[in-house]
N, CA, C and O atoms as a CHARMM CRD file, in Angstrom:
* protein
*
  388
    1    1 UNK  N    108.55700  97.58500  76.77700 PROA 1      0.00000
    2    1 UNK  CA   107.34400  98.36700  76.95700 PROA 1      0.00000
    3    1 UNK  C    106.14900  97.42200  76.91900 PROA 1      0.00000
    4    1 UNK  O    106.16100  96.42000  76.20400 PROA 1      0.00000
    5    2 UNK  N    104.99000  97.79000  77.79200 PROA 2      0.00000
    6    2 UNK  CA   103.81700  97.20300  77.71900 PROA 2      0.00000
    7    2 UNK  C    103.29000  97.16500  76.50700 PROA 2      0.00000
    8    2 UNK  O    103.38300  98.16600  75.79600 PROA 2      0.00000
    9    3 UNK  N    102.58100  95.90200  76.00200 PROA 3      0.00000
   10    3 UNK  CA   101.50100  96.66000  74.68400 PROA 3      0.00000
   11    3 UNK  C    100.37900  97.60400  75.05800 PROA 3      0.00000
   12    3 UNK  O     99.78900  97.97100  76.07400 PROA 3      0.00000
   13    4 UNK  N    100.37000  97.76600  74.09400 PROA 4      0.00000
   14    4 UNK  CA    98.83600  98.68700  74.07100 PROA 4      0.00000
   15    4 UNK  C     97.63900  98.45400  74.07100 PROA 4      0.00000
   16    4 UNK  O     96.81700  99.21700  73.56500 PROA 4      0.00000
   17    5 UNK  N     97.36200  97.39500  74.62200 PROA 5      0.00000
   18    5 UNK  CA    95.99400  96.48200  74.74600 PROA 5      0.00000
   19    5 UNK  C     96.13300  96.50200  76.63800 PROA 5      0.00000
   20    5 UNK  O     95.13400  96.49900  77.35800 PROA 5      0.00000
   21    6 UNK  N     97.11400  96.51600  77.00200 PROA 6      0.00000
   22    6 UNK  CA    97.71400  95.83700  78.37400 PROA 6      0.00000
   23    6 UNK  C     97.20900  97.57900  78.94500 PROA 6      0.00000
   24    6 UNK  O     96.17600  97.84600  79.55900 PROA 6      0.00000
   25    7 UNK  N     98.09200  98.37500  78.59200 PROA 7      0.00000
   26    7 UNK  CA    97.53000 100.05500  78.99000 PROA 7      0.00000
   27    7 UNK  C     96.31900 100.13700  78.59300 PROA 7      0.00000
   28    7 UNK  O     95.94400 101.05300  79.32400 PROA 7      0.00000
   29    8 UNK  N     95.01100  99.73200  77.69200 PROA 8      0.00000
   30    8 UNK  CA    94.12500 100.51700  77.24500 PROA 8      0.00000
   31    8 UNK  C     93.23400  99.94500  78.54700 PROA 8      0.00000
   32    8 UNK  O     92.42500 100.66400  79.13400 PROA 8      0.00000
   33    9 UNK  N     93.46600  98.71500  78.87200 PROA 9      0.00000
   34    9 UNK  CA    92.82800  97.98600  80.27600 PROA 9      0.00000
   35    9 UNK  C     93.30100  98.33900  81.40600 PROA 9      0.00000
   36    9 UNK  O     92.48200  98.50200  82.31000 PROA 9      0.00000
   37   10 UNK  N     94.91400  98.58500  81.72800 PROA 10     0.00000
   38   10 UNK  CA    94.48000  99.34700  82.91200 PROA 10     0.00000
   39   10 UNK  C     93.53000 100.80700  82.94900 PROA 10     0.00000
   40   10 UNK  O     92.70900 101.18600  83.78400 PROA 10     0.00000
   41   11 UNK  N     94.01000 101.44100  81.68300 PROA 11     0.00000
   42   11 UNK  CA    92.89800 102.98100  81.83100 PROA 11     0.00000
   43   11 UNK  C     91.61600 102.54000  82.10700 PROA 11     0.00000
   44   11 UNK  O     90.89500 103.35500  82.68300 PROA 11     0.00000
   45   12 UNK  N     91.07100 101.27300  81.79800 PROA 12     0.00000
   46   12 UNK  CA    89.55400 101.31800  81.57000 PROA 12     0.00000
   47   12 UNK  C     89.59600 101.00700  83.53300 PROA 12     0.00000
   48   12 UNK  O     89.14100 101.75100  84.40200 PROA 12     0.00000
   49   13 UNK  N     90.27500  99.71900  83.70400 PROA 13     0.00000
   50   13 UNK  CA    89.91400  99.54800  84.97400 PROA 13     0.00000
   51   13 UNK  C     90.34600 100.48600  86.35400 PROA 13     0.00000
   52   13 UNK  O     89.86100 100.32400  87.47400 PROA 13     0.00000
   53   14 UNK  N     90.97400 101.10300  86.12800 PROA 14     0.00000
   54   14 UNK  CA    90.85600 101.95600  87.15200 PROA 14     0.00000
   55   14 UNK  C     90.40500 103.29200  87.04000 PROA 14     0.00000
   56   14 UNK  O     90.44800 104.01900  88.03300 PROA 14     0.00000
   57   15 UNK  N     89.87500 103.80500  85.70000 PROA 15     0.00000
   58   15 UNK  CA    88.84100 104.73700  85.94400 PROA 15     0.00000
   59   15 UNK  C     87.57000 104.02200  86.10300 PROA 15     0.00000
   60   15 UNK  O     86.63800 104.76000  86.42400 PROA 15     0.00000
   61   16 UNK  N     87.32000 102.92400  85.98000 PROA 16     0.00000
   62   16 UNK  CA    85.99300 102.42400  86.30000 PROA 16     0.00000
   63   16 UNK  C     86.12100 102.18900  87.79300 PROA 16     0.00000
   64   16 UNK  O     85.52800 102.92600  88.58100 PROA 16     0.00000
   65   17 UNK  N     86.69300 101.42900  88.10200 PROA 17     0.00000
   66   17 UNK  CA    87.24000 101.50000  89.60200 PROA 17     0.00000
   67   17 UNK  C     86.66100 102.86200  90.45800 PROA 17     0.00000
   68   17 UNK  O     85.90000 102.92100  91.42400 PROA 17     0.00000
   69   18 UNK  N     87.48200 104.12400  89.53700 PROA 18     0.00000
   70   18 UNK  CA    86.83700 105.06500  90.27300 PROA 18     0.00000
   71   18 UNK  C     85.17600 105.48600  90.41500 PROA 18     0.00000
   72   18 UNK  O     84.47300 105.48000  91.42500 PROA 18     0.00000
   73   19 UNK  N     84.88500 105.79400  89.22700 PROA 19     0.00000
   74   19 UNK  CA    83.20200 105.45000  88.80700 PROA 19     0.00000
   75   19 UNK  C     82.61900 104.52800  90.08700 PROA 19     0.00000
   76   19 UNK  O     81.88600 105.00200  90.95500 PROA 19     0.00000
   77   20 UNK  N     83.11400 102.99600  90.05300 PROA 20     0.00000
   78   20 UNK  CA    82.37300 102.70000  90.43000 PROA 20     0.00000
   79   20 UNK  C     82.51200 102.92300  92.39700 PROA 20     0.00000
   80   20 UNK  O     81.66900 102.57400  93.22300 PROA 20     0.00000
   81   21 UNK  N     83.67000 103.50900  92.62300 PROA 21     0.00000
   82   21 UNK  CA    83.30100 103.99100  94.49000 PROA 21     0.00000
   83   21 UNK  C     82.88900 105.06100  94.19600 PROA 21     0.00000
   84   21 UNK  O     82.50000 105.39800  95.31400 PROA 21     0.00000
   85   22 UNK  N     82.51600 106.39200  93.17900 PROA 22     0.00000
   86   22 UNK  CA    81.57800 107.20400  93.34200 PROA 22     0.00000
   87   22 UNK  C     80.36900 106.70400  93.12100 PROA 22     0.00000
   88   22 UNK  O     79.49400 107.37300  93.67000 PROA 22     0.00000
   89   23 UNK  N     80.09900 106.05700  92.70300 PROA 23     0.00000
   90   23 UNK  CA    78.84100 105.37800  92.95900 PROA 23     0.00000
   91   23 UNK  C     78.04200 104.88500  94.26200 PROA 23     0.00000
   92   23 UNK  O     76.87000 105.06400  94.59400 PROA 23     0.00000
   93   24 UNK  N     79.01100 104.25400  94.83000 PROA 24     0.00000
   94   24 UNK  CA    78.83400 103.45400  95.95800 PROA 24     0.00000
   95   24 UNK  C     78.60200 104.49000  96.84100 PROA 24     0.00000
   96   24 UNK  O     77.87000 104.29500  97.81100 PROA 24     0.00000
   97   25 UNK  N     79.41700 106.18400  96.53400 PROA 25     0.00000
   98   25 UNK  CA    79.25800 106.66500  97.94800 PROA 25     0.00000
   99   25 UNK  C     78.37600 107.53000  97.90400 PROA 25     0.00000
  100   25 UNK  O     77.98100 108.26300  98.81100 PROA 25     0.00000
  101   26 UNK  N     77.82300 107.41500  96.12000 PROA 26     0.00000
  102   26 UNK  CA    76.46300 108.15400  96.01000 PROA 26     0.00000
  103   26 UNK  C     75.18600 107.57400  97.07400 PROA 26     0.00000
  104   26 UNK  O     74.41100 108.09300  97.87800 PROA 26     0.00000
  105   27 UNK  N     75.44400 106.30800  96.60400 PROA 27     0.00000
  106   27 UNK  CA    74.37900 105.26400  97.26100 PROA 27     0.00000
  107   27 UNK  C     74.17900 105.29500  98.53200 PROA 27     0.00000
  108   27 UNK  O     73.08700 105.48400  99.06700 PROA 27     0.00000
  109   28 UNK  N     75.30400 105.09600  99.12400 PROA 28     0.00000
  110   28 UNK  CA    75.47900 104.88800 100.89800 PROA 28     0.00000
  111   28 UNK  C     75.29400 106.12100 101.35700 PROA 28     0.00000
  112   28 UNK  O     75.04000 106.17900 102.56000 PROA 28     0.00000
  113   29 UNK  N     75.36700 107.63900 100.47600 PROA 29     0.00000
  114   29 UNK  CA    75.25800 108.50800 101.18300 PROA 29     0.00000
  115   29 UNK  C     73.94700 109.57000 100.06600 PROA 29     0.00000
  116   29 UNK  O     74.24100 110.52000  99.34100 PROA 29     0.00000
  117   30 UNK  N     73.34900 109.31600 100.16300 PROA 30     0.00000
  118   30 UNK  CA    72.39100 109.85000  99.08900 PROA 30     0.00000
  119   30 UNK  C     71.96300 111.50000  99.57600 PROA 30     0.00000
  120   30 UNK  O     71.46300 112.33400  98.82100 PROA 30     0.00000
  121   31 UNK  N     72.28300 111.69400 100.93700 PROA 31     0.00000
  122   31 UNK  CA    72.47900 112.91400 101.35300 PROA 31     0.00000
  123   31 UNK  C     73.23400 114.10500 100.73300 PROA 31     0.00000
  124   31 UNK  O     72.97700 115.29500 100.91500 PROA 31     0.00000
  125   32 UNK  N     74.17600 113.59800  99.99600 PROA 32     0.00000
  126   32 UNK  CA    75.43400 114.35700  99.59100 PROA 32     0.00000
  127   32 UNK  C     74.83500 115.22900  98.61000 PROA 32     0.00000
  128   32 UNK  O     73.70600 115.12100  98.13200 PROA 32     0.00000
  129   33 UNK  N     75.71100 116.10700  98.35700 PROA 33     0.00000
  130   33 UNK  CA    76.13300 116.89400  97.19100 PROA 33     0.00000
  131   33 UNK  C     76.41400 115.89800  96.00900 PROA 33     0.00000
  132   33 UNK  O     77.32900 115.09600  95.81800 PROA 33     0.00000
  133   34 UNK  N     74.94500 116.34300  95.05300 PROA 34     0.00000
  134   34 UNK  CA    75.24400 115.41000  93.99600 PROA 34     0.00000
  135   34 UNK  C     75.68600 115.71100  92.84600 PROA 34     0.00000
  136   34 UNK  O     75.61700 115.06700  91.79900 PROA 34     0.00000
  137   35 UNK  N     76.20800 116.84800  93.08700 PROA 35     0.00000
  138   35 UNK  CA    76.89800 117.55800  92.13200 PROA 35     0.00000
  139   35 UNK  C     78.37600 117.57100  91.71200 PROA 35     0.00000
  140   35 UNK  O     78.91800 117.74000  90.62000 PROA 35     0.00000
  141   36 UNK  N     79.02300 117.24700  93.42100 PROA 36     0.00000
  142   36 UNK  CA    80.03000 116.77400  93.46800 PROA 36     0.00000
  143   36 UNK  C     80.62300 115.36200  92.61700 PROA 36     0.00000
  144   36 UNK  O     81.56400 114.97800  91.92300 PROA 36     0.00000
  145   37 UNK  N     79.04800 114.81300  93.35900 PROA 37     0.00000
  146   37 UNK  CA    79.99900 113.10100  92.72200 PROA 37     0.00000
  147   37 UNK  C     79.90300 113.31700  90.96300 PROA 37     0.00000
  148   37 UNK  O     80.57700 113.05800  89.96600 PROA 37     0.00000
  149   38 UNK  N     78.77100 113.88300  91.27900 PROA 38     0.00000
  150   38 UNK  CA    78.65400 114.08100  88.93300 PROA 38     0.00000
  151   38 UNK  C     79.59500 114.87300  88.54100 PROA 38     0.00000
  152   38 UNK  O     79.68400 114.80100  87.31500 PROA 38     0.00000
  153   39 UNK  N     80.53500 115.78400  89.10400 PROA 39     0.00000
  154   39 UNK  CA    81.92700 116.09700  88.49800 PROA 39     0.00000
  155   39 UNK  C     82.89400 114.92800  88.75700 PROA 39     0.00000
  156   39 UNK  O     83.65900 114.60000  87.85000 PROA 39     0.00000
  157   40 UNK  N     82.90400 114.50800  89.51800 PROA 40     0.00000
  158   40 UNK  CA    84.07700 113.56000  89.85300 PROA 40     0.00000
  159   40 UNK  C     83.92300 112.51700  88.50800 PROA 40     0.00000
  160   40 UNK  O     84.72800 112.37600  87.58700 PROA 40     0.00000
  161   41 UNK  N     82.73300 111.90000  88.69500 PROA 41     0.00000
  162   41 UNK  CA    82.58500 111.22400  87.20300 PROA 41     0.00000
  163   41 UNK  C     82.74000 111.93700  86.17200 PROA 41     0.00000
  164   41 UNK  O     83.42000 111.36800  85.31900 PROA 41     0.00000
  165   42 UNK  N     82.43600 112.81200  85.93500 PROA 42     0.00000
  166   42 UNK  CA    82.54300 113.96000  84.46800 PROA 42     0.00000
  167   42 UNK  C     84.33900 113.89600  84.24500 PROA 42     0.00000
  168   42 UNK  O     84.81500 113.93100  83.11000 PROA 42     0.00000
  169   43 UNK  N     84.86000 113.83900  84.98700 PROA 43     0.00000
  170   43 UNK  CA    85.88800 113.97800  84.81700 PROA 43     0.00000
  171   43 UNK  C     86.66700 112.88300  85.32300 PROA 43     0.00000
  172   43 UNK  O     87.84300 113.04700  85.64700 PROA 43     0.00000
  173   44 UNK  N     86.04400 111.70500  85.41500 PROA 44     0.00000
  174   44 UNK  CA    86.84000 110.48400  85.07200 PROA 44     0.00000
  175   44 UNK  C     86.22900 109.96700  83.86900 PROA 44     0.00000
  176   44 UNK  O     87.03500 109.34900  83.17300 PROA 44     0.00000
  177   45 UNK  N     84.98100 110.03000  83.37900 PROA 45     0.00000
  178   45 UNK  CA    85.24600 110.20000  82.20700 PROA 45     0.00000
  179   45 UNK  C     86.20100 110.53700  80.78800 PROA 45     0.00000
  180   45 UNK  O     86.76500 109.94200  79.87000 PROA 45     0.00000
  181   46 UNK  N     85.87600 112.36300  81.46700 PROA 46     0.00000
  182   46 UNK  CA    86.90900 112.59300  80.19900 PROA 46     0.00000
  183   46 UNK  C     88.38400 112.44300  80.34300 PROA 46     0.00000
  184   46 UNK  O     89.15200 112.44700  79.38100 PROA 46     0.00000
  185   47 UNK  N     88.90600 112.25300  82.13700 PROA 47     0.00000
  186   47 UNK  CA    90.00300 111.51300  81.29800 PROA 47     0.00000
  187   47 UNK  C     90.43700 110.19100  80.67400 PROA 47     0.00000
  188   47 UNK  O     91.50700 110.22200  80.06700 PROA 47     0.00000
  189   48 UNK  N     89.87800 109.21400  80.72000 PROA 48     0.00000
  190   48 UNK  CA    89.34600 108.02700  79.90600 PROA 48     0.00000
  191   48 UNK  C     89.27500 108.45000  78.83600 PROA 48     0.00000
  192   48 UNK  O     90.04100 107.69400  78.23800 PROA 48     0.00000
  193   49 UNK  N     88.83600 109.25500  77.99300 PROA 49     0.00000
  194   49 UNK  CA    88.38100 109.96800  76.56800 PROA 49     0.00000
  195   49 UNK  C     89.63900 110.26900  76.56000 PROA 49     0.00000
  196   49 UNK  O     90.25600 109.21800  76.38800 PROA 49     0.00000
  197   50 UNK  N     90.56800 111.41800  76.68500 PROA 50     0.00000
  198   50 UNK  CA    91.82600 111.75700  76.86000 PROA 50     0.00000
  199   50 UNK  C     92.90300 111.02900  77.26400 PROA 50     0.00000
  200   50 UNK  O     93.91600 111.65000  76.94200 PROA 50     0.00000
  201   51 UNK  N     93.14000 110.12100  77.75500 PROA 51     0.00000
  202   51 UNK  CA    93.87800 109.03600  77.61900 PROA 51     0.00000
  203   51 UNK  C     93.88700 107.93200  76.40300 PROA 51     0.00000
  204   51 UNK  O     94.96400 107.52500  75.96600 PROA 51     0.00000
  205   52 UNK  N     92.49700 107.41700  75.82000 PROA 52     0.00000
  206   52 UNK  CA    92.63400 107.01700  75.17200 PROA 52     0.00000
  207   52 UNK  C     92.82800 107.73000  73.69400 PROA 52     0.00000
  208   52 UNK  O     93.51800 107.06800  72.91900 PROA 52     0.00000
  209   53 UNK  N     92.30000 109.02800  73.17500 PROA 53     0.00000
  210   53 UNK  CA    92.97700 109.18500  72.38500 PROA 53     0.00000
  211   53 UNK  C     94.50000 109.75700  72.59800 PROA 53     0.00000
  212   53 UNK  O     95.26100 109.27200  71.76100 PROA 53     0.00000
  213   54 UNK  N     94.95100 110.40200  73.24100 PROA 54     0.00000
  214   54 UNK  CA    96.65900 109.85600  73.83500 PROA 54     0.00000
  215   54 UNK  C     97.04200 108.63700  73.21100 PROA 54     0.00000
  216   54 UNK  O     97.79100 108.53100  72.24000 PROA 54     0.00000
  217   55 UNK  N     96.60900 107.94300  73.68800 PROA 55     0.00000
  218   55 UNK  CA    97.12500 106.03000  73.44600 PROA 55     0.00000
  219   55 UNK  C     97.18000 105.89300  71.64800 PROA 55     0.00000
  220   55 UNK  O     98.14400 105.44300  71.02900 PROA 55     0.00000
  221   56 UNK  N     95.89800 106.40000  71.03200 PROA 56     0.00000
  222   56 UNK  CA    95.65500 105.30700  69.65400 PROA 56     0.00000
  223   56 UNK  C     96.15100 106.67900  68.94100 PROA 56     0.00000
  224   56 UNK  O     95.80000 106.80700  67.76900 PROA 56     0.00000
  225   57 UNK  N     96.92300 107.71400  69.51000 PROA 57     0.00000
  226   57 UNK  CA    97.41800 108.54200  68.12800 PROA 57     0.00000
  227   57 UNK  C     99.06000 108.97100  68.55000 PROA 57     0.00000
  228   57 UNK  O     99.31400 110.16500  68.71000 PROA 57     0.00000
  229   58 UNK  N     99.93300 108.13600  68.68600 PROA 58     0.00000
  230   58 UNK  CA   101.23300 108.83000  69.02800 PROA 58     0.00000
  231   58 UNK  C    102.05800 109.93800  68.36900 PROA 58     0.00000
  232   58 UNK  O    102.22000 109.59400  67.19800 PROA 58     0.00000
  233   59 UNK  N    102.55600 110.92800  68.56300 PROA 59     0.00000
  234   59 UNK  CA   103.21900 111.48700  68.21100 PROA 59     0.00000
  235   59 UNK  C    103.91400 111.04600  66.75000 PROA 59     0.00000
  236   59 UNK  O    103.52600 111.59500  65.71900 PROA 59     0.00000
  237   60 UNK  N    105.04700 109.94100  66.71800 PROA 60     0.00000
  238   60 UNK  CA   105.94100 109.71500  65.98200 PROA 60     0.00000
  239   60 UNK  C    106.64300 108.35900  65.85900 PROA 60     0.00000
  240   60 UNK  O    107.68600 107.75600  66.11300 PROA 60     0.00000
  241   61 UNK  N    105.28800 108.24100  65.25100 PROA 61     0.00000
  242   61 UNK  CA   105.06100 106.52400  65.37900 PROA 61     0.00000
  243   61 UNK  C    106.18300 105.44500  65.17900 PROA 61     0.00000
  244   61 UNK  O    106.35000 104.33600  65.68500 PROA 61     0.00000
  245   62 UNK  N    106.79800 106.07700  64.37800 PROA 62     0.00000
  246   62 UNK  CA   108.46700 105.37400  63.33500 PROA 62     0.00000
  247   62 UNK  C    109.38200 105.40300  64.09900 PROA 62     0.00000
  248   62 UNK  O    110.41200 104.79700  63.80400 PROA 62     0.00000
  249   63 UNK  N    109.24500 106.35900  65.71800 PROA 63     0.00000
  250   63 UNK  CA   110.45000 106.89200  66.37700 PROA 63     0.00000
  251   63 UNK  C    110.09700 106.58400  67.47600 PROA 63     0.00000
  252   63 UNK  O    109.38900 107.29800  68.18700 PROA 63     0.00000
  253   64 UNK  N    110.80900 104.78100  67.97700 PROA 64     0.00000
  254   64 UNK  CA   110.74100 103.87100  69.28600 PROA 64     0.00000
  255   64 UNK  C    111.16000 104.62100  70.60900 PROA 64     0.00000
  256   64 UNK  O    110.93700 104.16900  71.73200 PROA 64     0.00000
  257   65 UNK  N    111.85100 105.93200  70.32600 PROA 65     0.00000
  258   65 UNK  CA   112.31600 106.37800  71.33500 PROA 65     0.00000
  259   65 UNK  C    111.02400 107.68700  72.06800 PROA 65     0.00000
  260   65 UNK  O    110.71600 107.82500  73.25200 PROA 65     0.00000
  261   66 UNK  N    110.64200 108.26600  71.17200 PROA 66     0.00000
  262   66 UNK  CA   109.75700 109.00200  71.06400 PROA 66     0.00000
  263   66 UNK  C    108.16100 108.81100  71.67000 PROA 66     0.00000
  264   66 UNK  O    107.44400 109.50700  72.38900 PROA 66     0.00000
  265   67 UNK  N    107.95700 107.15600  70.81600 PROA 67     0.00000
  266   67 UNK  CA   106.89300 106.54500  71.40300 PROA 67     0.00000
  267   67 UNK  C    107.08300 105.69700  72.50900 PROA 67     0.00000
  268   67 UNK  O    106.01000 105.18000  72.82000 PROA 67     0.00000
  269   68 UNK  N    108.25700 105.25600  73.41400 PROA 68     0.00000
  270   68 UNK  CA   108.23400 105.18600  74.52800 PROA 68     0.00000
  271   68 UNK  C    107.74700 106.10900  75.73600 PROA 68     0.00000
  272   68 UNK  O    107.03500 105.70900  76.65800 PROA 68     0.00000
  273   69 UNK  N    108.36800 107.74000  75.55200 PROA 69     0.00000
  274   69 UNK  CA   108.02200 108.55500  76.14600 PROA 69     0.00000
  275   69 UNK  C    107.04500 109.12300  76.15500 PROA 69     0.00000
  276   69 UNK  O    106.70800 109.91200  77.03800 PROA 69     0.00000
  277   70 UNK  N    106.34800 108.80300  75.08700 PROA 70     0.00000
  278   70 UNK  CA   104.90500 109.48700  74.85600 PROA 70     0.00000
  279   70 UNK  C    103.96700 108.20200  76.09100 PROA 70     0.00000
  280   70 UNK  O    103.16300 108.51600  76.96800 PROA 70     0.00000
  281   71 UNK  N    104.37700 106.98700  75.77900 PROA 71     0.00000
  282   71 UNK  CA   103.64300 106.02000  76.40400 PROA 71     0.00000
  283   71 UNK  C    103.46500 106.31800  78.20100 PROA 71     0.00000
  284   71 UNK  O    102.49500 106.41000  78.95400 PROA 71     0.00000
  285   72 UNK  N    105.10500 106.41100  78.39100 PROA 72     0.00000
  286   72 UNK  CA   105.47200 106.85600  79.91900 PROA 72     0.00000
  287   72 UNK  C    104.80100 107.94100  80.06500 PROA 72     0.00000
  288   72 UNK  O    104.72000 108.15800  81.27400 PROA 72     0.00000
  289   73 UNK  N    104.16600 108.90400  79.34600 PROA 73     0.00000
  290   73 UNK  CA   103.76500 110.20900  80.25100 PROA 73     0.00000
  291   73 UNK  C    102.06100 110.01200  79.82900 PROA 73     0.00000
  292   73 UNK  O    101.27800 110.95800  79.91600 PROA 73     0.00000
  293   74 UNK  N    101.70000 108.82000  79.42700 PROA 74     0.00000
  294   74 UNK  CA   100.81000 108.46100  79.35800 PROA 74     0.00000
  295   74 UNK  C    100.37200 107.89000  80.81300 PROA 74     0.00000
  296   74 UNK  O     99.56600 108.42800  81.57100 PROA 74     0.00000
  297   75 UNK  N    100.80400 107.15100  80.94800 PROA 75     0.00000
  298   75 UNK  CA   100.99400 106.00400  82.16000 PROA 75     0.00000
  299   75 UNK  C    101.19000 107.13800  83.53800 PROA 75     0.00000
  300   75 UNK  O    100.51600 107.25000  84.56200 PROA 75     0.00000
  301   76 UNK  N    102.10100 107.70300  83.18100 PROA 76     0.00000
  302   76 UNK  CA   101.84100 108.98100  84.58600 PROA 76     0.00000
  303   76 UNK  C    100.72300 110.05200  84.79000 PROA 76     0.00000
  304   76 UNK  O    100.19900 110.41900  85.84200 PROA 76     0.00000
  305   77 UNK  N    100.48100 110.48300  83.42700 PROA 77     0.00000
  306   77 UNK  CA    98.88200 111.21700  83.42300 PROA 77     0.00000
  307   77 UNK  C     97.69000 110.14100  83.85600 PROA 77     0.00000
  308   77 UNK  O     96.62300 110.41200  84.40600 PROA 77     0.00000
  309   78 UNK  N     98.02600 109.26400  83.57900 PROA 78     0.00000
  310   78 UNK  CA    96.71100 107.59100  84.32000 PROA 78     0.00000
  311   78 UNK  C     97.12600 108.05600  85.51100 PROA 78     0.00000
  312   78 UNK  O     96.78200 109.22500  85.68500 PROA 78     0.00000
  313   79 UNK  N     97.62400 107.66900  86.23500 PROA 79     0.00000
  314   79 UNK  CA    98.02800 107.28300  87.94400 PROA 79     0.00000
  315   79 UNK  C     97.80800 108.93800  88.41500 PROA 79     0.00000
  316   79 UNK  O     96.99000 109.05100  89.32800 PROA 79     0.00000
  317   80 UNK  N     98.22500 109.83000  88.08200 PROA 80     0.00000
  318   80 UNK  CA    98.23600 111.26900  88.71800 PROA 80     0.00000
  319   80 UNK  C     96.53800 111.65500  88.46400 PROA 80     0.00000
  320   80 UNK  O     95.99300 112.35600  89.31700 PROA 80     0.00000
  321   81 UNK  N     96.17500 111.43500  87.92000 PROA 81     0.00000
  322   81 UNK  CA    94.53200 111.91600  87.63000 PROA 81     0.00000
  323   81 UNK  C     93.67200 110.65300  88.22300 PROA 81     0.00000
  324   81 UNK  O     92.54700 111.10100  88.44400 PROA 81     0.00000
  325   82 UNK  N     93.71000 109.56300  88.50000 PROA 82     0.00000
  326   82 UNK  CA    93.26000 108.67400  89.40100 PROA 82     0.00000
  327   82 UNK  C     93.57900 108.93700  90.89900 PROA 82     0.00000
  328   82 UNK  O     92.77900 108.81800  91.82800 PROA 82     0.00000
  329   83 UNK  N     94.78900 109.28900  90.97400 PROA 83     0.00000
  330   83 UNK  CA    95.08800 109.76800  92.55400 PROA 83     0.00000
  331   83 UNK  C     94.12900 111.12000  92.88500 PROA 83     0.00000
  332   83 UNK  O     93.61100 111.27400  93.99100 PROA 83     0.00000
  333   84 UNK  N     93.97300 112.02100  91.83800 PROA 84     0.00000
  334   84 UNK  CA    93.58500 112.85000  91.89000 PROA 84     0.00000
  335   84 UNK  C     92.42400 112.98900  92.39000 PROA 84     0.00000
  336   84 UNK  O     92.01900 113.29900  93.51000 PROA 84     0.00000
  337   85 UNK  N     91.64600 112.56500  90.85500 PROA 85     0.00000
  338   85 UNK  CA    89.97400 111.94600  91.71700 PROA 85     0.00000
  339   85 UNK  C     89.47200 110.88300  92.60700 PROA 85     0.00000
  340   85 UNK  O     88.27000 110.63700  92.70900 PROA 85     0.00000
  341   86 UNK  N     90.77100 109.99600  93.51700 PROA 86     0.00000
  342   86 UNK  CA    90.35400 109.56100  94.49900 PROA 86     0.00000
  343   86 UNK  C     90.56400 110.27500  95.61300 PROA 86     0.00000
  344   86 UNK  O     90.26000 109.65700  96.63400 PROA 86     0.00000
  345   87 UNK  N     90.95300 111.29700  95.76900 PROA 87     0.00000
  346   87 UNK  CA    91.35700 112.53600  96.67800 PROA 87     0.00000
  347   87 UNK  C     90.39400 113.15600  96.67400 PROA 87     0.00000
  348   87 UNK  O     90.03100 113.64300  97.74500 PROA 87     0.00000
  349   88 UNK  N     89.59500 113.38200  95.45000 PROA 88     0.00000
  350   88 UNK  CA    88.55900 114.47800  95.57100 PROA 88     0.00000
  351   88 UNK  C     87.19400 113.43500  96.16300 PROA 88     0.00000
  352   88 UNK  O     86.26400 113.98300  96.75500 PROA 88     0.00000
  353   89 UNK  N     87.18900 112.13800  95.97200 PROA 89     0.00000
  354   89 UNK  CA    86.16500 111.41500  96.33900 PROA 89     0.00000
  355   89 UNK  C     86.32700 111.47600  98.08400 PROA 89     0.00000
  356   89 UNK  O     85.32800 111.66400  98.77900 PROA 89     0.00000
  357   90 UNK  N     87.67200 111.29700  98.67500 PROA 90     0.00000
  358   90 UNK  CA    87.80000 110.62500  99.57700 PROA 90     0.00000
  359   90 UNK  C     87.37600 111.91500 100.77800 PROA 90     0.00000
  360   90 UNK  O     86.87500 111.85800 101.90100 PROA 90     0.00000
  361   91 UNK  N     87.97000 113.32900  99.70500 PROA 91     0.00000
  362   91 UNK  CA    87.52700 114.48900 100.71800 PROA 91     0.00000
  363   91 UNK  C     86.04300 114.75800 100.90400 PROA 91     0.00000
  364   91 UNK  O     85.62000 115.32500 101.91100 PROA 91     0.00000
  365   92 UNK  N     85.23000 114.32500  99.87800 PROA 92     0.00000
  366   92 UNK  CA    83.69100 114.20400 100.25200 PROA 92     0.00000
  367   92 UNK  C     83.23000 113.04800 101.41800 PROA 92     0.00000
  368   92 UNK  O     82.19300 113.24900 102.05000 PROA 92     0.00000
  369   93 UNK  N     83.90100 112.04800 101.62700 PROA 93     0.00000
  370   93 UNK  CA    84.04300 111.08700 102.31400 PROA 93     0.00000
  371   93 UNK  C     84.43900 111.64900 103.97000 PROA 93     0.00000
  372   93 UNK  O     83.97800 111.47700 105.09800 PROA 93     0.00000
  373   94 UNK  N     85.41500 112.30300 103.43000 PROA 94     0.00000
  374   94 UNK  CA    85.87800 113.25400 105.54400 PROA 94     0.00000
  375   94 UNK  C     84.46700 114.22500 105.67200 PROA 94     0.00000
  376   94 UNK  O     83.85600 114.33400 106.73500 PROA 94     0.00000
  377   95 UNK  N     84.12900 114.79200 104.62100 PROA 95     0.00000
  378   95 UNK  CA    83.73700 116.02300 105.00800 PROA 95     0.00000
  379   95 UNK  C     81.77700 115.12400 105.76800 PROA 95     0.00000
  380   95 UNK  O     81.24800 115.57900 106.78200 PROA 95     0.00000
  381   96 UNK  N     81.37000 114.34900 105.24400 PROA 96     0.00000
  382   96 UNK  CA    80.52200 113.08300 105.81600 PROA 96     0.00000
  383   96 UNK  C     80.88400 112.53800 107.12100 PROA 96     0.00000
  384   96 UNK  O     79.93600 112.55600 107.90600 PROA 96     0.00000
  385   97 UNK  N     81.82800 112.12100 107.52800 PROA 97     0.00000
  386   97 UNK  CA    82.78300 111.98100 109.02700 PROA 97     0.00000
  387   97 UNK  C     82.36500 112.61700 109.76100 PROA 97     0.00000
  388   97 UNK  O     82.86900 112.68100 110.88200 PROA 97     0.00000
């Protein structure tokens, strides 16, 4: 298993990642719905907040088997909620097209 320094950096960098192309498409498109991009951040935010406490409170700390799986559905709630809100960025992006 990864440590937990190794996961707390990917969470940071690819919700910042996301942050930072809503940003960019705030900028390049200042036309938009800015309400949109301020949920998209609101909620890469909090899952950043929610991931990390996920991370620094496991279930059953004594039980390697336990805290593997807690880690893995950690690591899949990261990637499924990043896909997520780059979907919701990218459809503000077509709907600009």
């Amino acid at each position: 298993m990864a440590s937990v320094r190794r996961l707390k950096k990917d969470i940071d960098y690819l919700i910042f990642e996301v942050i930072s192309d809503s940003f960019t498409f705030g900028s390049v498109h200042p036309d938009e719905k800015e309400e949109d991009i301020t949920g998209i951040l609101a909620d890469a935010v909090a899952l950043r907040e929610d991931l990390f406490r996920r991370v620094n409170n496991p279930p059953e700390p004594d039980d390697p088997k336990a805290v593997r799986v807690h880690f893995n559905a950690v690591k899949k709630d990261l990637f499924v909620g990043v896909d997520r809100l780059c979907m919701r960025l990218s459809a503000l992006a077509e709907k600009k097209s």
